[in-house]
N, C-alpha and C positions, 0 to 999 in steps of 0.2 A: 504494500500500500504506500501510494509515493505523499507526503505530506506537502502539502502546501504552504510555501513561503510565504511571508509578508514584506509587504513591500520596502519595511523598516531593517530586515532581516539582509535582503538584498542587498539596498544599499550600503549596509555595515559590513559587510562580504568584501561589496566593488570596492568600498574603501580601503578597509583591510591590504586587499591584493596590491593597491593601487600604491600604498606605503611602504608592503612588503618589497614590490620593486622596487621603489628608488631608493630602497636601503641596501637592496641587493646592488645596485648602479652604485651609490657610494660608495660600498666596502669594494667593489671588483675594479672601480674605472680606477685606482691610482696604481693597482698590480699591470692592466691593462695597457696605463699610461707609459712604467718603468720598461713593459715590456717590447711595446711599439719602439719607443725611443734608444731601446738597446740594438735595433737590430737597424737602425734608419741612417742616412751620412748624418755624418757629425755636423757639416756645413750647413743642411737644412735645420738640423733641432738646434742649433745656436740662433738661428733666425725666425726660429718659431717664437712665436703668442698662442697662448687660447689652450682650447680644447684640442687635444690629441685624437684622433678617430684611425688615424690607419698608419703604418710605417713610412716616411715620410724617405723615399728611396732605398736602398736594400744595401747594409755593409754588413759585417761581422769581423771588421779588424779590430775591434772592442773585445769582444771575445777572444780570439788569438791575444792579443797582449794581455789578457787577465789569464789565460791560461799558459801563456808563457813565462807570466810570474813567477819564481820559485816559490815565495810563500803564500801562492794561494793555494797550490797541491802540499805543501808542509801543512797550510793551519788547515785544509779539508782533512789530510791523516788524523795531525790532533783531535779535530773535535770528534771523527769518527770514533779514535780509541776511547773518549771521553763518553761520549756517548753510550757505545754500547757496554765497555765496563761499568761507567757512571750507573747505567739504569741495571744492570744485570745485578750488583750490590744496593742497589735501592730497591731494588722487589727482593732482593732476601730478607731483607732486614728490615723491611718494613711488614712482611708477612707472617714472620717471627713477632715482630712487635703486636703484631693486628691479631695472632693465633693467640698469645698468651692471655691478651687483655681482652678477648672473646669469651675466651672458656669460664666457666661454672666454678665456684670454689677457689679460685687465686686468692691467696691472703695479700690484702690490701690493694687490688684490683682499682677501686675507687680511688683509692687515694694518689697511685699512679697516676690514675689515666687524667686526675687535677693539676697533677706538675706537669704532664706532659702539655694539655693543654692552655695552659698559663705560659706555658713560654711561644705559645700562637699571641700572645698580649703582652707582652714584657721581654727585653732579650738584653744580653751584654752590650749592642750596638757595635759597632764596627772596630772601634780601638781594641776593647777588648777581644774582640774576637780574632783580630790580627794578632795582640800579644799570644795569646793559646796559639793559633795555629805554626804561629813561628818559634815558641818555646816547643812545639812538638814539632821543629825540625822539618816543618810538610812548606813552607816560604820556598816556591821557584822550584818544583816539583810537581808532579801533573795530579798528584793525591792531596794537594791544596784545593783543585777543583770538583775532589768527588766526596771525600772525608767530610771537610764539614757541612755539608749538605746531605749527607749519604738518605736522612729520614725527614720527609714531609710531615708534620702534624695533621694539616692536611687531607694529605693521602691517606696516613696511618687511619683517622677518623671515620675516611671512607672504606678501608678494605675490612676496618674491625665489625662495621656495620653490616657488612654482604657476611661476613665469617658468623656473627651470631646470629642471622638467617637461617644457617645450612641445623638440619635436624641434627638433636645432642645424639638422636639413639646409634647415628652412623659411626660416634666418635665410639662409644660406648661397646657398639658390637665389633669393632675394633680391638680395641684396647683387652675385650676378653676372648678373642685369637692371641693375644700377644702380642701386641702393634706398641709400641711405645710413639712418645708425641711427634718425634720427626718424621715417623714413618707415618703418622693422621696427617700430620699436615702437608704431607710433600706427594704423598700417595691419595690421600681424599681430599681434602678440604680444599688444597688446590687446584687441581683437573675440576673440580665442582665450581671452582672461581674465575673461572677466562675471560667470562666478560667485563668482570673488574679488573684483573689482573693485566687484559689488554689497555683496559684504560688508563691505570697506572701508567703502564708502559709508555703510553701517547704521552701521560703528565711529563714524567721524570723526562723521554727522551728529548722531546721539546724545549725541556727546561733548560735539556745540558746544549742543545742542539743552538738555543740564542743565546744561553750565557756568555758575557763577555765583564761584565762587572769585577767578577773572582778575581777571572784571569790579570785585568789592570791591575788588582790590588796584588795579587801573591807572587804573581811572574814579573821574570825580571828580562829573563834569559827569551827571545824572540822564537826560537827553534823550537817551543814549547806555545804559543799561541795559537788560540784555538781560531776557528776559521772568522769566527764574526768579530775579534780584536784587531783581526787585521782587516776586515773591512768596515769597522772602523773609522782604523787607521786612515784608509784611503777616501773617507766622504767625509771626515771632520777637519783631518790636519791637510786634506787635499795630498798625498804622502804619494803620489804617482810618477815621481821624474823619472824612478831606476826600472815603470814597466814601461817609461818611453823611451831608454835606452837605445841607440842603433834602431829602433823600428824604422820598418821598411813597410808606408801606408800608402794607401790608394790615393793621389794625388795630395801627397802630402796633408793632408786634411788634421786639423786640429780633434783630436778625439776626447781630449780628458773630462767634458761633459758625457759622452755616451761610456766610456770607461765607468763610469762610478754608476750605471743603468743596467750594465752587464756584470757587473760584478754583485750587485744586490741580486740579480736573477739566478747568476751563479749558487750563492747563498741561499735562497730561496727554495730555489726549485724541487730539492731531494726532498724535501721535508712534505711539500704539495704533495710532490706523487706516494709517498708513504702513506699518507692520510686514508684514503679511499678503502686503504685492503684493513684499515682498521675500524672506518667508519662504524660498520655494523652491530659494532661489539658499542664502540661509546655507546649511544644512549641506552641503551641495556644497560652496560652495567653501574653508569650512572645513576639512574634513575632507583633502578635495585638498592645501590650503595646508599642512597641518600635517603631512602624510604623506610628499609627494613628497622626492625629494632626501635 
């Protein structure tokens, strides 16, 4: 039986939609914009005004000179190892954290999971947190960027949430086979959690994927910069002479505006096409994490 609209109903619909695009048009036309202007001669998008709509003649000497950089493929390795070491020890230790303060009977469960989340509201702030990490010897080593970050409050709040979901009697008929707690939680509790565990995965790796903040503070040493300090590098201090070194461009054409277009794109890009094979799992296991309990 099809129900019939009102006409009030309608119009708040057309409306709707009508918002929904031009918020879809704002968030998409400035990726749209970087990415017309990366691929366009450098001679027209210097003499452009206005709205961008299409690539404005066709180069990609922008690209050859950002991939001929040396440290754009050094800080792409970086943040790669950062990345997936980074998140591979933040879903341990945060599922350990999220398993213990889940379960039934922990002495002082409560009072944990108070201190935990009181430093979501209170923290040492930066000084202090530099003296620690550099009294533990981690200053200008690539465990400056994963250590003190290793556990999201956060995250932890979301995965404890999906964990005291999953039924106790599973832990239970477990434990009286003879399963002790690492083998519940790394044999059931987690196969049972993927769609939070993927979501994690999105948070943490994302996290480590733009961080650049750590890096300026704890790194000193360049060979150790992760990919977005050095791009950075090249859209704030303008730091491009040594990728225009000896280049050899298409009628000499001034590039270091499309340079800094190709190089956000560069940056950008893996992270886009990552997303999609994860999509399906976010709001699952969002929604679940944020609901249950």
């Amino acid at each position: 039986m099809t129900v019939k609209r009102s006409i009030g109903e309608r119009v708040f619909d057309s409306l709707n939609t009508i918002l929904m695009i031009l918020l879809i048009m704002s968030t998409l036309y400035p990726f749209l914009y970087v990415a017309f202007a990366s691929i366009s001669r450098p001679s027209l998008i210097m003499g452009h005004q206005g709205v961008l709509w299409k690539p404005l003649g066709f180069s990609l000497d922008s690209y050859r000179v950002v991939f001929r950089n040396p440290m754009i493929l050094k800080g792409y390795a970086n943040t790669l190892f950062y990345v997936f070491a980074g998140t591979a020890l933040n879903i341990f230790m945060t599922s350990l954290g999220a398993y213990v303060l889940s379960r039934k009977g922990v002495y002082w469960k409560n009072v944990m999971m108070f201190l935990i989340v009181f430093t979501m509201f209170f923290n040492g702030g930066m000084i202090p947190t530099y003296l620690l990490v550099n009294s533990l010897k981690l200053t200008d080593t690539r465990w400056a960027l994963i250590l003190p970050s290793i556990v999201s409050v956060w995250n932890l709040i979301i995965m404890r949430t999906f964990f005291m979901g999953i039924p106790d009697s599973l832990e239970e008929s477990a434990k009286m086979d003879g399963a002790k707690d690492f083998t519940v939680l790394f044999r059931i509790i987690l196969p049972l959690s993927m769609p939070v565990v993927v979501v994690m995965i999105l948070f943490y790796g994302v996290g480590h994927w733009n961080s650049w903040w750590s890096a300026m503070i704890y790194l000193r040493n360049r060979e150790l910069y992760p990919l977005q300090l050095i791009l950075r590098e090249i859209l704030i201090t303008n730091d491009i002479d040594n990728m225009l070194a000896g280049g050899d461009f298409v009628d000499q054409e001034p590039i270091e505006e499309t340079i800094k277009y190709a190089t956000i794109m560069v940056a950008t890009l893996p992270i886009l096409f990552a997303y999609p094979f994860l999509q399906k799992y976010f709001i699952k296991g969002i929604m679940i994490g944020a609901l249950k309990g």
